[in-house]
N, C-alpha and C positions, 0 to 999 in steps of 0.2 A: 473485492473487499474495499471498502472505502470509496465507492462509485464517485462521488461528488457529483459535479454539477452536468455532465452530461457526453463530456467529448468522449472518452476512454468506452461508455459504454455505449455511444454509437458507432465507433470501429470495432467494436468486438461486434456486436447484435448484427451490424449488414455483412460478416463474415461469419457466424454462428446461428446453430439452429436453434438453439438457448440462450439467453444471457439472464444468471440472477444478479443483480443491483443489491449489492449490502451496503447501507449507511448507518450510522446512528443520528444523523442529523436531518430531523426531518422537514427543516428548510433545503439541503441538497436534494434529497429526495425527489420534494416538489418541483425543484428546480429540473433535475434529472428528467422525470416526466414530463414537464415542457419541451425539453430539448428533444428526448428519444419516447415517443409515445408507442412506440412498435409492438406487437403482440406477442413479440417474441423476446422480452423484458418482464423479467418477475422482478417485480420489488420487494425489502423488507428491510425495515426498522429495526437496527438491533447494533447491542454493544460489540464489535468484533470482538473483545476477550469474552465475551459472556453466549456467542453465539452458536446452536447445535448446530450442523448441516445433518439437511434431511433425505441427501442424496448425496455420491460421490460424485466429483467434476471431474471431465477432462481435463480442464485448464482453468486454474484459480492466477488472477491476475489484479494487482491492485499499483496503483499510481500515484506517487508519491505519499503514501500513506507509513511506509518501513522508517525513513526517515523520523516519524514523529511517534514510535513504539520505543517506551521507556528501558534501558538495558536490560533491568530486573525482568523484564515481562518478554524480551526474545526469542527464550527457550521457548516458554511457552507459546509463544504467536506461530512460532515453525511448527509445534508438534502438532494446534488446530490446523495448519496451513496442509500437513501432510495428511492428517484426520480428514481432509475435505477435498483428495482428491481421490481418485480411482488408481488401481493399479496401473500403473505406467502411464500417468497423467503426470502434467506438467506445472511449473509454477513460472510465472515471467511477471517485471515486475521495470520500473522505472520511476527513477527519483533524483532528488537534488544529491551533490557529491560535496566533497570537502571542498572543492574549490567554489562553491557559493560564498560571493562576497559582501550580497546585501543585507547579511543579519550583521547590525553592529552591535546590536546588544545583548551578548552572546556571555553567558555564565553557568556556571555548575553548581546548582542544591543537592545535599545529598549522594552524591556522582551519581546526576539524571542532568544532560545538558540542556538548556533553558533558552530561547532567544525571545527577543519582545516582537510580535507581530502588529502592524499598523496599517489598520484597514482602509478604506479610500475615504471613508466618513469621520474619521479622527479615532475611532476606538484603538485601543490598546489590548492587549490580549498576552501572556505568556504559554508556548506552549514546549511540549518536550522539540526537539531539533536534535537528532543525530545526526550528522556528517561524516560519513562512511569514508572512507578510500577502499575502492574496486576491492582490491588486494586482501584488505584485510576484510572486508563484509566476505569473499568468497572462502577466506580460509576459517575464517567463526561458524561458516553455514558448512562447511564440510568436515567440522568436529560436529554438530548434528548429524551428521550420514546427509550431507545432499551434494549434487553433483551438477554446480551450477555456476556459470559462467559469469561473472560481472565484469563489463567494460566500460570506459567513460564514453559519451554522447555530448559532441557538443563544447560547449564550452564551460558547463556547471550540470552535467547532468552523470547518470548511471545507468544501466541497463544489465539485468539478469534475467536468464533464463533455464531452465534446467531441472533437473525431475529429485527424488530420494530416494536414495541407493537402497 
């Protein structure tokens, strides 16, 4: 879920006999297929809140993407998450943690947190930014019944993995 630009889904692809690539941006997409042309990549264009799965997965995996799902939209993003695997399938996941220091301009509308992103060509851009701490992302995910381990990675990073009970 949320493929982007190509790394995430060529470690998954040259270790899986599957990989579907979900974006809704279909400049990552393109980009994506540059990077990982393999035959064993289905791609699809589509809103992850708005998206059916047309088969269950083993293992739904998305990167750095949890971070920027708005609080209100949560619930719902785990119950698609759990909708889209198979019984006793897995979900793992990796993103930025509360100890990222480079958003300085970091505000709350609405209580949705907001930071301004600034792209290498000068655009400006606001989007959602969640900043999880481990702790508290794994005990919010386990009042939805899942049973999933997040640790820090790194020096700003996260990492979860783990199935729903």
């Amino acid at each position: 879920m949320g493929c982007g630009p190509g790394g995430f889904t060529r470690e998954l692809a040259s270790r899986a006999r599957s990989v579907t690539a979900l974006d809704s941006s279909p400049k990552m997409l393109a980009r994506n297929k540059l990077e990982v042309a393999w035959s064993n990549v289905r791609y699809i264009e589509a809103d992850v809140f708005e998206w059916v799965p047309d088969a269950p997965y083993d293992v739904v995996f998305f990167g750095f993407l949890l971070s920027h799902i708005p609080p209100g939209l949560f619930e719902s993003f785990w119950r698609l998450v759990r909708g889209s695997l198979r019984t006793g399938g897995r979900v793992a996941f990796v993103d930025e943690d509360d100890r990222v220091a480079h958003y300085d301009d970091v505000y709350v509308a609405d209580g949705v947190p907001i930071a301004r992103r600034r792209l290498g060509d000068g655009q400006e851009f606001d989007i959602v930014k969640v900043f999880w701490e481990p702790e508290d992302l794994a005990a919010e995910l386990r009042g939805l019944g899942w049973n999933v381990s997040v640790q820090r990675v790194g020096g700003s990073y996260l990492y979860g993995v783990g199935s729903y009970d």
